[in-house]
C-alpha positions in Angstrom: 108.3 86.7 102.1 106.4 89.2 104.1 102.6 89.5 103.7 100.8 92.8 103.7 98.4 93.5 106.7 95.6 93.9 104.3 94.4 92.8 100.9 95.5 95.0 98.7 93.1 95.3 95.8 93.9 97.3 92.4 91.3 98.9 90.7 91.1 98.4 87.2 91.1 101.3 84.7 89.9 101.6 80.9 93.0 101.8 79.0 91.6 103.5 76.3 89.4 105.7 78.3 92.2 106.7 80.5 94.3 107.4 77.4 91.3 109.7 75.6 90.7 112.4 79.1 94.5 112.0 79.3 94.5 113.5 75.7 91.5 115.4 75.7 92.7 117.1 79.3 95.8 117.5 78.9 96.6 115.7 82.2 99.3 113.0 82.9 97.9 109.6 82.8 97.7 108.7 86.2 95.3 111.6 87.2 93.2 110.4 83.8 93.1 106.6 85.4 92.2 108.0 88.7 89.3 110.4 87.7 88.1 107.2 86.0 88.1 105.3 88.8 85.8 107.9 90.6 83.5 107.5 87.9 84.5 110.5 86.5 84.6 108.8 82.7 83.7 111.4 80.6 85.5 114.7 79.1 82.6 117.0 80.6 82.1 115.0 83.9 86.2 115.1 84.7 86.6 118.3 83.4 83.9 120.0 85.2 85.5 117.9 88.3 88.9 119.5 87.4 88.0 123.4 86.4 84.5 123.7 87.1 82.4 126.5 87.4 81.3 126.9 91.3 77.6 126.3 90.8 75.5 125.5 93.3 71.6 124.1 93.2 69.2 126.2 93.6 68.0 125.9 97.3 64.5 126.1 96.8 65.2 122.8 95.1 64.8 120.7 98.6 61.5 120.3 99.7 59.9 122.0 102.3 62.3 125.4 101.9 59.9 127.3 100.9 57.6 126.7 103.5 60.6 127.1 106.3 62.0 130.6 105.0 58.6 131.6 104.7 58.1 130.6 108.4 61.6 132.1 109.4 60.5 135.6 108.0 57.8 135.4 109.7 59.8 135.2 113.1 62.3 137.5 112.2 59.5 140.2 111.1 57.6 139.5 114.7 60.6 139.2 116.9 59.5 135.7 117.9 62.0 133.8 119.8 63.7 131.2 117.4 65.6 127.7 119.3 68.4 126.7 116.8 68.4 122.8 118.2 71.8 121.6 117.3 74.0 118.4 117.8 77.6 117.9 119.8 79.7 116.9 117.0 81.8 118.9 115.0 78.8 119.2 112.1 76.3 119.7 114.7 78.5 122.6 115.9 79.2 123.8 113.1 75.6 123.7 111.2 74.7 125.5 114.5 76.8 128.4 114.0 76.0 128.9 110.1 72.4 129.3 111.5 73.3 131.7 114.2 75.4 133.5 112.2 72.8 134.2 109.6 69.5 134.8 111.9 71.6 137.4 114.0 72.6 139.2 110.2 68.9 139.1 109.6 68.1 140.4 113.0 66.0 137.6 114.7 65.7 136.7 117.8 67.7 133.7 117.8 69.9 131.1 120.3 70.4 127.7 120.2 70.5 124.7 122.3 72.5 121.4 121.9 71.6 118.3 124.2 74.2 117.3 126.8 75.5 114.6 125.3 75.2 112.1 129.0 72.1 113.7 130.3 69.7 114.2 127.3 71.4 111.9 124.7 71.1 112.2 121.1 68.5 114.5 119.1 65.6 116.6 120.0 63.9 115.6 123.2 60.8 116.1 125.2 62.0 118.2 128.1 64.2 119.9 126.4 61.4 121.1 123.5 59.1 121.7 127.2 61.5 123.9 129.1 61.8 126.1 125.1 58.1 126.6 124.9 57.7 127.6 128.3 60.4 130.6 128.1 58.5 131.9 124.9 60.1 129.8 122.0 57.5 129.6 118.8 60.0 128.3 116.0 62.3 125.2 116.8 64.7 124.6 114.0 66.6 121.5 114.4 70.4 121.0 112.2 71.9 118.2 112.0 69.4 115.9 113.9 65.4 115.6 114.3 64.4 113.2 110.9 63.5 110.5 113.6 62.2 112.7 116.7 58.7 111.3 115.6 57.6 111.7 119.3 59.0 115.0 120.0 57.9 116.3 116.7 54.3 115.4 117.8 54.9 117.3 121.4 56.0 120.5 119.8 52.7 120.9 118.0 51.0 120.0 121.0 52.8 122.6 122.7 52.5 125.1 120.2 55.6 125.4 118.6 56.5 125.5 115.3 59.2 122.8 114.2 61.1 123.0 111.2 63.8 119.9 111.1 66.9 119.8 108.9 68.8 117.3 108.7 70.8 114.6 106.4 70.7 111.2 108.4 69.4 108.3 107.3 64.9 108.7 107.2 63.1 106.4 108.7 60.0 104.6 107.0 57.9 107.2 109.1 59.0 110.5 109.1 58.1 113.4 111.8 55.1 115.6 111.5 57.0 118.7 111.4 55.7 122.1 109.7 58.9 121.3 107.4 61.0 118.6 107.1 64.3 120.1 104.6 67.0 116.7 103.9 68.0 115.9 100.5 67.7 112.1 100.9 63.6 112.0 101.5 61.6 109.7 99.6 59.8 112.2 97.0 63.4 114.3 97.1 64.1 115.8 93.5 66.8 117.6 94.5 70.1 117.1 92.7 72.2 116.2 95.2 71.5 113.9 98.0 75.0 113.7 100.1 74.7 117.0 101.7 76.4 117.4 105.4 74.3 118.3 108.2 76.1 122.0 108.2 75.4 121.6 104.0 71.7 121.7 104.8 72.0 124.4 107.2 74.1 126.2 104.8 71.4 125.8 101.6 68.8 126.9 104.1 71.1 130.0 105.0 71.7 130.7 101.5 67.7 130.7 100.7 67.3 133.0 103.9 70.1 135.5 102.5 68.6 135.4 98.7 72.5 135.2 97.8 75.0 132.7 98.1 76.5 133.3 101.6 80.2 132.8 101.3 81.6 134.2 104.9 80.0 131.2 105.8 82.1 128.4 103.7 84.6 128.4 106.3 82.3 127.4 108.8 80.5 124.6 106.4 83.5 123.1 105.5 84.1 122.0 109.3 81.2 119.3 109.3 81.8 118.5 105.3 84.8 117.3 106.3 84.4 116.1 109.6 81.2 114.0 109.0 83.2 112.3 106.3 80.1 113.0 103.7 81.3 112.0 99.9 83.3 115.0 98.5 81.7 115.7 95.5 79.3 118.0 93.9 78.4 120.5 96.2 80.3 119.2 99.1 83.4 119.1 96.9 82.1 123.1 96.6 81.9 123.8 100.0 85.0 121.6 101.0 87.4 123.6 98.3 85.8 127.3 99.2 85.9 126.8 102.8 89.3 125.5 103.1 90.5 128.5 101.1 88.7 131.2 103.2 90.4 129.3 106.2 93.8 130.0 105.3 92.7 133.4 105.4 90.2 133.7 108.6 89.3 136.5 110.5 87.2 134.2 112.6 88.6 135.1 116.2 87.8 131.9 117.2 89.2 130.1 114.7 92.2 131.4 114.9 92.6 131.1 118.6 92.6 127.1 117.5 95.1 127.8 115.0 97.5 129.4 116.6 97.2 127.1 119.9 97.2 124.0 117.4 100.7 125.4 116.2 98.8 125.8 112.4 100.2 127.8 109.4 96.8 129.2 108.3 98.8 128.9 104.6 98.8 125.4 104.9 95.7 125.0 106.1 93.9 121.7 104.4 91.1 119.0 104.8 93.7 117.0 107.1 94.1 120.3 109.6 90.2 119.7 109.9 90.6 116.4 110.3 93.5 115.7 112.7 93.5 119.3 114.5 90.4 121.3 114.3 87.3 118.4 114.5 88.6 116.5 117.6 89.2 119.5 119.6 85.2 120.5 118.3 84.1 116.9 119.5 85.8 116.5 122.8 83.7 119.2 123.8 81.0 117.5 123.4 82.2 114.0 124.3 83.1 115.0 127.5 81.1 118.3 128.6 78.9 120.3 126.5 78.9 121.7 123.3 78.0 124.7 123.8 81.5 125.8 124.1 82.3 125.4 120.8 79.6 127.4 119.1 80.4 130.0 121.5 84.1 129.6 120.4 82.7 130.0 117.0 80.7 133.1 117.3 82.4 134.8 119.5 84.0 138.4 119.1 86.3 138.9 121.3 90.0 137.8 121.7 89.9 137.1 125.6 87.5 135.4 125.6 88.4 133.1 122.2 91.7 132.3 124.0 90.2 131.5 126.8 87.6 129.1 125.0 90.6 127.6 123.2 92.5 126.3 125.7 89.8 125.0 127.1 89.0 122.8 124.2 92.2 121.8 123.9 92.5 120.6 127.4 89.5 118.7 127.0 90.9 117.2 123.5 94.0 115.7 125.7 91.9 114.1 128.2 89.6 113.0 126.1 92.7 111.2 124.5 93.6 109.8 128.0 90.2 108.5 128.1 90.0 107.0 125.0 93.0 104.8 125.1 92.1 103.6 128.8 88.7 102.4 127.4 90.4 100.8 124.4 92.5 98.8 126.1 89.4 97.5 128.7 87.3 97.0 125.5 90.2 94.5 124.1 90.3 93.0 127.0 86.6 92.5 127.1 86.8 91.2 123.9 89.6 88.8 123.7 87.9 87.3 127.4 84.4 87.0 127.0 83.2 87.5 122.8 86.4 86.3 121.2 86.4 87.3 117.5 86.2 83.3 116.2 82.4 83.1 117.9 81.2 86.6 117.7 81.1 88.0 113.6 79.5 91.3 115.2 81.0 93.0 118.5 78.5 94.2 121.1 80.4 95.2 123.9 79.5 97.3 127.4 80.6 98.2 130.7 79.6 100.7 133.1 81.7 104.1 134.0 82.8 104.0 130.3 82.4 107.4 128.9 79.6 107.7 126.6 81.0 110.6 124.7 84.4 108.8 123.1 82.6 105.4 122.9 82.5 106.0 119.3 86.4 106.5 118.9 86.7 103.5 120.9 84.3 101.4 118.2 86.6 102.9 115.4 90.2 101.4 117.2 87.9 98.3 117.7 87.0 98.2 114.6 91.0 98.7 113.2 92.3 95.8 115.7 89.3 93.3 115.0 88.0 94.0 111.5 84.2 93.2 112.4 81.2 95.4 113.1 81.4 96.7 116.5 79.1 98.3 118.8 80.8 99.8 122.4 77.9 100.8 124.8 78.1 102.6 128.1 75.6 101.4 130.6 73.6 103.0 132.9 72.4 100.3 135.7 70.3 103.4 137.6 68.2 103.7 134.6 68.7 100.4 132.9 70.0 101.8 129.9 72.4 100.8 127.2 73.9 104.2 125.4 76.4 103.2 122.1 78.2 104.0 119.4 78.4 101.9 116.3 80.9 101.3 113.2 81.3 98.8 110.6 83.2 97.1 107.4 82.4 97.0 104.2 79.3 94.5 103.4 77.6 95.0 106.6 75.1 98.0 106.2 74.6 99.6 110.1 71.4 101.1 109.1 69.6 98.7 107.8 70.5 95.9 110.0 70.0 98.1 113.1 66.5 99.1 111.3 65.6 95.4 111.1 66.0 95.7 115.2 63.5 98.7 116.0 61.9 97.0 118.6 64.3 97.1 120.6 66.3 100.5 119.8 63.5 103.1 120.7 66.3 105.4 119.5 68.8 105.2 116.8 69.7 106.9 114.1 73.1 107.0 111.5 74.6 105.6 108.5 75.5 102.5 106.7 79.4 102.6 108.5 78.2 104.5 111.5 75.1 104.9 114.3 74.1 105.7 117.6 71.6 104.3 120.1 70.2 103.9 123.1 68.4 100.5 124.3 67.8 98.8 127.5 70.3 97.1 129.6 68.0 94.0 129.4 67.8 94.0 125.4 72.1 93.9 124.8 72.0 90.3 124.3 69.2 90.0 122.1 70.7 92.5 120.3 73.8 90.9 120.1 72.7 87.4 119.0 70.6 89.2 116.3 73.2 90.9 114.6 75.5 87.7 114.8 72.5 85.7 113.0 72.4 88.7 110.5 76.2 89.0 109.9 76.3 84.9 109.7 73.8 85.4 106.4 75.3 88.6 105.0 79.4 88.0 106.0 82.0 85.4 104.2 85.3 84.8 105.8 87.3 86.9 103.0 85.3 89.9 104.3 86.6 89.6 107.6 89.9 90.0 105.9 90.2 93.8 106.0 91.0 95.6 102.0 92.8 98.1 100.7 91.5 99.6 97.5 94.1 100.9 95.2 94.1 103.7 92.9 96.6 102.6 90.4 100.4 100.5 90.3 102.8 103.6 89.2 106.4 103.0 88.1 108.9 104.8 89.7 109.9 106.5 86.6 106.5 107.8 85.9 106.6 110.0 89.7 107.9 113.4 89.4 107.3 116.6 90.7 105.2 117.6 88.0 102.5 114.9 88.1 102.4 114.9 91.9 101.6 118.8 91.6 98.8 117.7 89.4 97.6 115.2 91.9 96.4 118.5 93.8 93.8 119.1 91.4 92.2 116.2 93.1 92.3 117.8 96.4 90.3 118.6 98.5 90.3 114.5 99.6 87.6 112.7 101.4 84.7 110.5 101.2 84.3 109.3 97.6 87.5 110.8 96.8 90.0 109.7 98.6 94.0 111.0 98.7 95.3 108.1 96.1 96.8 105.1 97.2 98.9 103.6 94.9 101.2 100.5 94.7 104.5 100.6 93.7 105.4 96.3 92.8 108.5 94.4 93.2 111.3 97.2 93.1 114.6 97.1 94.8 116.0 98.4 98.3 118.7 100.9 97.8 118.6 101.3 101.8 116.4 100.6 104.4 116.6 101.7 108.4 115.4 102.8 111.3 114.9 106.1 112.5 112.7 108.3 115.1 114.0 108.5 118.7 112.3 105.1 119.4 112.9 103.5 116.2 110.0 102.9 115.3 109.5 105.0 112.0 110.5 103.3 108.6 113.1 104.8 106.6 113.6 103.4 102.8 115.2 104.0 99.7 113.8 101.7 96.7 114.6 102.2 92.9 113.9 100.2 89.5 115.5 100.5 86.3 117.1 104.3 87.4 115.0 105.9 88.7 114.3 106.2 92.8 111.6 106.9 95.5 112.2 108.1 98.9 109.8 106.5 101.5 109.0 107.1 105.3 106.4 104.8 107.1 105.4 106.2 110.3 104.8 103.1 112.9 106.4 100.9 110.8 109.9 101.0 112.0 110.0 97.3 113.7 109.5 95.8 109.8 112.9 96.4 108.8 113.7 93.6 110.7 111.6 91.4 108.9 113.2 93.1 105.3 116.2 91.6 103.6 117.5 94.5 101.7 118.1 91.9 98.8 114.8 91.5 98.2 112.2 93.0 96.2 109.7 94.6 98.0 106.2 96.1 96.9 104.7 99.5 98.7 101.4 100.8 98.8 100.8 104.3 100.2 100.1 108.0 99.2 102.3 109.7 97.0 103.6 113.2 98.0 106.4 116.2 98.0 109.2 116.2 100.3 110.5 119.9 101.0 113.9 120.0 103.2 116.3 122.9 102.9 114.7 124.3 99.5 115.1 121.4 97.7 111.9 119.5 96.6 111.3 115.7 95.5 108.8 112.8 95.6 108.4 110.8 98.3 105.8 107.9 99.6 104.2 107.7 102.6 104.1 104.0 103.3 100.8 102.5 104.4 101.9 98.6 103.7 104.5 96.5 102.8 104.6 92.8 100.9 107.5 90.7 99.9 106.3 87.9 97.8 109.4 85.9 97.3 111.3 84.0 100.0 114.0 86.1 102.0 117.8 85.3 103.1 118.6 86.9 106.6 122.5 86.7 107.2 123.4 86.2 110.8 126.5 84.4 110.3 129.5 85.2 112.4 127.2 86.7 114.9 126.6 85.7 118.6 123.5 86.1 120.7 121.8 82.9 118.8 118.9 83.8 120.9 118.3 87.0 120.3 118.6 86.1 116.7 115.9 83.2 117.1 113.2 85.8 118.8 113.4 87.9 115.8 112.1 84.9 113.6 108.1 85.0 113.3 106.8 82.8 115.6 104.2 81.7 112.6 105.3 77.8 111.5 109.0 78.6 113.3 111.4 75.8 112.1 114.5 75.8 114.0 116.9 73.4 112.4 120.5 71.9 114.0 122.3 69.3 112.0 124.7 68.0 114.9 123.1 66.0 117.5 126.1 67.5 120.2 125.0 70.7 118.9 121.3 70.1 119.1 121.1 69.2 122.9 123.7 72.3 123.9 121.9 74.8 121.2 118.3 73.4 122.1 118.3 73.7 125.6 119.7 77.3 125.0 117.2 78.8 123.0 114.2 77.0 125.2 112.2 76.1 122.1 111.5 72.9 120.0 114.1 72.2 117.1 114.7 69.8 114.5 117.6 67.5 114.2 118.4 67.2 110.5 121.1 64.4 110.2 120.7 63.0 107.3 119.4 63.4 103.6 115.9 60.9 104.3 115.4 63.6 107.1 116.4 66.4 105.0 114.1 65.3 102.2 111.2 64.7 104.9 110.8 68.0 106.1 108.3 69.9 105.8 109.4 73.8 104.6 106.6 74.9 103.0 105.8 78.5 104.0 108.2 77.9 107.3 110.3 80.4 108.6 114.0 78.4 108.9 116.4 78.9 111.1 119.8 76.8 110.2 121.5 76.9 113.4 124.8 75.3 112.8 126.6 74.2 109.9 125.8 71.3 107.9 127.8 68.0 107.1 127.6 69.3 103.6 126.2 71.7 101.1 123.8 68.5 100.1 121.8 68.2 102.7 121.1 71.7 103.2 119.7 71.1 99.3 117.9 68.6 99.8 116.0 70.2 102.9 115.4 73.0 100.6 114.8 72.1 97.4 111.0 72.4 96.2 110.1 73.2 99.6 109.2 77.2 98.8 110.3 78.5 102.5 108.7 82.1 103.9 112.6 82.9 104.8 115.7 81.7 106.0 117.9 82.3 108.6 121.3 81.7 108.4 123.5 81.4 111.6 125.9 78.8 110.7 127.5 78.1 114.0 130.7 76.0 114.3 133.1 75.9 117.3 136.0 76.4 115.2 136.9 76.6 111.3 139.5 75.2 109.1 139.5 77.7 106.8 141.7 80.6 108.0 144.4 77.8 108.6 146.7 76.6 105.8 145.3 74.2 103.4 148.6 72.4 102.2 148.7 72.7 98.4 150.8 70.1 96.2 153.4 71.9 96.6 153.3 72.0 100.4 153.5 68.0 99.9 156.0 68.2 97.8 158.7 70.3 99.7 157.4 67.6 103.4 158.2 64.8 101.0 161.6 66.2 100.4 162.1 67.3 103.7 161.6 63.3 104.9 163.5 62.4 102.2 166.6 64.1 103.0 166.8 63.9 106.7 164.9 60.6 107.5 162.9 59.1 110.2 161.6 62.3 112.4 159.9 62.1 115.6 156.8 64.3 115.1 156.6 65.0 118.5 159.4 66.7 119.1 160.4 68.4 116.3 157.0 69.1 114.7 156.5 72.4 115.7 160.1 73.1 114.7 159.2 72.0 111.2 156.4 73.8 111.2 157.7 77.5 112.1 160.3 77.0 109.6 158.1 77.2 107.4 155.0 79.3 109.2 153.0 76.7 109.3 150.9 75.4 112.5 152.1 72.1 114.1 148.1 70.8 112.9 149.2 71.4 109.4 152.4 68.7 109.6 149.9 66.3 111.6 147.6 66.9 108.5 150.0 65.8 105.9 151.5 63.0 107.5 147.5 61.8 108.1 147.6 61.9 104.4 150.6 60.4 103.2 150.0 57.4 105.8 146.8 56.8 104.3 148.7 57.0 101.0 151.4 54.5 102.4 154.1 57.4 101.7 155.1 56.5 105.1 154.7 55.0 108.6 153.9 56.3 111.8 155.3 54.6 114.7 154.6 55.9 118.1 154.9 59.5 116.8 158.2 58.9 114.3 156.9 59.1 110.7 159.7 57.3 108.2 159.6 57.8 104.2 158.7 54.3 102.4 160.8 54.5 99.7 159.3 52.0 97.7 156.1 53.0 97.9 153.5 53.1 94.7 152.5 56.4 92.9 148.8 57.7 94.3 146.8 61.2 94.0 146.5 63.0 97.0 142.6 62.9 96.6 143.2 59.1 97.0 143.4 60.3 101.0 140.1 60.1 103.0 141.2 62.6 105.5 142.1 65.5 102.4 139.1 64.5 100.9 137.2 65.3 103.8 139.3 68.8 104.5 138.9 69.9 101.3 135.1 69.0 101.6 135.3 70.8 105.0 136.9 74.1 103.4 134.6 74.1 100.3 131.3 73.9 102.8 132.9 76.9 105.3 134.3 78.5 102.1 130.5 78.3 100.5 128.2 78.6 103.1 130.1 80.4 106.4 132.4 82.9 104.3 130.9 83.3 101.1 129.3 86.4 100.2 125.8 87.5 101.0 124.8 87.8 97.6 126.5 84.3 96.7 124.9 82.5 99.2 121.9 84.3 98.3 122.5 83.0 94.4 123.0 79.4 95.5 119.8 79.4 97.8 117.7 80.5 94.9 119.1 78.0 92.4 118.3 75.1 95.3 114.6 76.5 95.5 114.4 78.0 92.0 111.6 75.0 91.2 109.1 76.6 94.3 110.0 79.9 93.5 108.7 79.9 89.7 105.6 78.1 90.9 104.9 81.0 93.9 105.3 83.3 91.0 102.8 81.8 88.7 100.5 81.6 91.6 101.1 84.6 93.2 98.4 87.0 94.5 97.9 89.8 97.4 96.9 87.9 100.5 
């Protein structure tokens, strides 16, 4: 047995409705059952999702647009200075540059300004909107942040200056009084669709200030699509699909400064290059300086210079990774010390000197280790301030519960899974203990358990090249649709091993029924000691194609593993019982010795509590249930290792087997070995064993132990006496079966048990385990789930 990190959770398709858009389509089905799990149910919904036209709304659909391009012209036509106020994350940047980019083609007088992240904090604030009135500034457009600068909003028109805010975060129940105010999610909103990024607002507004769609700009807007982790569909599904494509073929200097220091082939360019290459270089900028160089990396025109910028960011991305894991590992300590995860349902964590700009990534990891809401702050004891990041699980809406907590956030702002804030030092505990009482109402133990949704269980034989190339019609993958998982259940291991120059990548080979599936779990390496490659094993992961050498074939990237049955481990005939022993889980560790001699040599050995098993009231006393078992040494007999077992449904078994010496490479006399020694005494009288024993014995190439054996026997049969080491033939004696001897009784009993348990095969002794636990086995199975 080996249980999954996560619960893995299948979701359930309509047969018949997977079958009809598999028909209907012309698709395989297992794209049909996964457009149906996206809710895509219906021939015009999943086709349009497939091979739909590239409509977008019109912009003049979102409120307020008309009044803000009106107000834009306006500038333009006077010359007025416009402030583009941005944000220093990668859809801040970005919605920063489609703005710049498109009030410079219209010829306005344009720059922007984006907060320092440690100085300023998040969104618009007070001095900053004073210091842009006083150098002439009449038009503040905000991207990507401003729906709660109520205050500010107030000061600009007290200053004088016009404030147009766009934005997609969460409102507020009062919103800013701001000449216009253009987000999809506001209260009277009609427009069509609501889950625009911060750079997709931008973009709309940009494509209502151009009077055409604006399609240099996709490659820009698909930076903070992706990067904000908005749901990919409708017209972020647009702008995610367009904008990846005119990336692989940039002329953005910029852009492809990045590229080419990032080691990227712009032809293979996809959502994970924005992800894992192109955002976190974007957002360590502004994590750890300020943002500004990214826009400028973004707009910039000349090569020098976009070298120059790129190194930079990347320089910044691998401290900002230094940083990150130095803070990660104080914040588990933190943790584990002072708010342990059995008294605290919600983590509210601080310390001063951590950096405020990565404090988010650090919530994430927390997040991954801990499985519960977590907030990381950075404190400032000068000004008595709290700055943090927040993420969350599943059931426990951010937003809302953070809402219910205004008083004491004078500034907040995010999503259901993610926020920021700032709060006074003095109010962290009261924060804390709120969000506990609130978690204690919403949360259950199971959803502290963390899930893993699943797209579908595939069959090996139903993976091929053909319907993984179809998979593609899914991409691009994100938020609300997500690169399938799938499960692959209770298939065997063809091979299994480590690989990477540390070992710690999983290598495996598994098939069923034929057909085969290669698979490569990155991190997972140290699991394949935990694997017997006799058992069947169950996979969930994303599906893929494996190109080596021009040759092309399906492969798995493994997320998770499960074994639901129990599992042999063979260590017999190997030394180093202790390095054996520290392999076994430490979780309900049963260490069990059957010979006492054994049990205070082996016992004292291994430093650890066994169990001396000695006979079958012991044997049928123990407790195996779920227990890793290690059987040390070898039993008295195949019947108490039975009865220890039988019923008893044990997570694994570990067998070492250890005896001194064996019996079963030496001869076993046969009958007709006691036939010719009868003979032999028969023809040449008494014999002194002693001294001719060995003599005997090499005539025939036997070992001395051997002659000792049978003369045992035929004493105990009264063939003969033994007198001070001279055996004599009774002539008279009756007519008795060998097996009428205690001592062959017990040597062939002795050669059966080494012959069945110590030199058996693997698969034999593997046979004979599951017949002795066959009862628990049948009942795991009719109980069995994904825990």
């Amino acid at each position: 047995m080996l249980k999954s990190k996560t619960r893995w959770i299948v979701r359930e398709s309509d047969d018949p409705l997977v079958q009809m858009l598999a028909n209907e389509l012309k698709i395989t089905p297992l794209v049909a059952s996964l457009l149906v799990n996206r809710g895509l149910d219906t021939v015009d919904s999943a086709r349009y999702f497939l091979f739909g036209k590239d409509e977008f709304h019109d912009p003049y659909l979102l409120k307020g647009m008309d009044i803000a391009v009106s107000r834009i012209r306006e500038a333009i036509y006077k010359q007025e200075p416009i402030l583009i106020f941005g944000d220093y994350d990668a859809d801040g940047v970005s919605s920063t540059s489609v703005l710049m980019i498109t009030l410079r083609d219209l010829g306005a007088n344009v720059q922007f300004y984006i907060p320092n992240r440690f100085s300023e904090g998040y969104g618009p604030n007070e001095p900053a909107f004073r210091r842009a009135a006083e150098s002439g500034i009449k038009l503040i457009i905000t991207v990507d942040t401003g729906i709660s600068a109520i205050h500010e909003a107030n000061m600009a028109k007290e200053l004088g200056v016009d404030l147009i805010i766009t934005d997609h975060h969460e409102p507020g129940p009062v919103l800013p009084e701001a000449l216009a105010i253009i987000h999809p999610k506001l209260p009277d909103s009609t427009y069509p669709f609501r889950e625009l990024a911060g750079v997709g607002v931008a973009f709309k507004l940009a494509h209502a200030l151009y009077g055409h769609l604006p399609e240099h700009l996709f490659e820009i807007a698909v930076i903070g699509t992706i990067a904000d982790l908005v749901s990919l569909k409708g017209e972020n599904r647009l702008i995610a699909k367009k904008g990846l494509e005119k990336l692989k073929t940039t002329e953005n200097i910029g852009l492809k400064a990045i590229f080419k220091l990032a080691g990227v082939d712009p032809l293979t360019i996809n959502e994970e290059t924005i992800g894992f290459t192109l955002a976190p270089r974007i957002n360590a900028v502004g994590r750890l300086e300020d943002a500004d160089l990214a826009v400028q990396l973004i707009l910039t025109d000349d090569p020098d210079e976009a070298e120059s910028l790129a190194l930079e960011m990347d320089s910044l991305n691998k401290t900002r990774q230094a940083i990150v894991n130095e803070i990660t590992l104080e914040a588990i300590e933190e943790v584990e010390k002072n708010y342990p995860i059995e008294t605290n349902k919600v983590l509210v964590i601080g310390k001063e000197g951590w950096n405020a700009g990565v404090i988010g990534i650090v919530a994430s990891r927390l997040v991954d280790k801990f499985y519960r809401p977590t907030i990381v702050l950075s404190f400032d004891r000068e000004k008595g301030l709290a700055k943090g990041s927040a993420r969350s699980i599943a059931g426990f809406d951010l937003f809302h519960n953070l809402s219910s907590c205004r008083d004491i956030l004078p500034h907040f702002g995010g999503h259901p899974m993610a926020a920021g804030m700032t709060l006074k030092l003095e109010d962290v505990d009261e924060l804390r203990n709120r969000l506990n009482l609130l978690a204690d109402e919403l949360l259950t133990d199971e959803d502290f358990v963390p899930v893993t949704y699943l797209d579908e269980e595939v069959r090996l034989e139903d993976i091929h090249l053909s319907s993984l190339e179809e998979l593609n019609l899914l991409s691009p993958f994100g938020m609300d649709n997500s690169k399938p998982k799938v499960l692959i259940n209770n298939v065997d291991i063809a091979s299994i091993r480590k690989i990477g120059s540390d070992q710690n990548h999983l290598k495996i080979l598994v098939n069923d029924n034929g057909a085969t599936l290669d698979g490569i779990g990155f991190g997972l390496g140290p699991l394949a000691d935990h694997i017997s490659p006799a058992s069947k094993i169950s996979l969930i992961g994303e599906l893929s194609v494996n190109e080596w050498n021009n040759i092309r074939k399906p492969q798995i990237f493994i997320q998770d593993v499960a074994i639901q049955s129990w599992q042999l481990f063979d260590y017999r005939g190997q030394k180093r019982i202790n390095s054996i022993v520290k392999m076994v889980p430490n979780e309900n560790k049963k260490v069990i010795i059957f010979n006492k001699d054994h049990s205070e040599k082996i016992a004292a050995q291994l430093q650890l509590e066994t169990i001396l098993i000695q006979d079958m009231e012991e044997a049928k006393a123990f407790d195996g249930e779920n227990a890793n078992i290690v059987l040390v040494d070898l039993p008295p007999s195949k019947e108490i290792v039975a009865r220890l077992l039988n019923g008893k449904n044990p997570a694994r078994v570990y067998a070492y087997f250890y005896k001194e010496s064996s019996d079963f490479f030496s001869t076993i006399p046969n009958r007709d070995h006691f036939k010719w020694f009868y003979a032999f005494l028969l023809k040449n009288g008494p014999i002194d064993l002693k001294r001719y024993g060995d003599d005997i014995a090499k005539q025939r190439g036997w070992s001395k132990e051997t002659i000792y054996f049978m003369a045992k026997v035929f004493s105990e049969l009264d063939f003969v006496t033994i007198n001070n080491g001279f055996i004599t033939l009774q002539r008279s004696a009756q007519k008795r079966d060998l097996t009428d001897s205690r001592t062959y009784q017990l040597k062939q009993a002795q050669y059966a048990l080494e012959r069945d348990l110590l030199f058996s095969s693997f698969q034999e002794l593997k046979s004979w385990f599951d017949e002795v636990i066959q009862e628990s086995v049948k009942i795991e199975e009719a109980v069995k789930g994904w825990t």
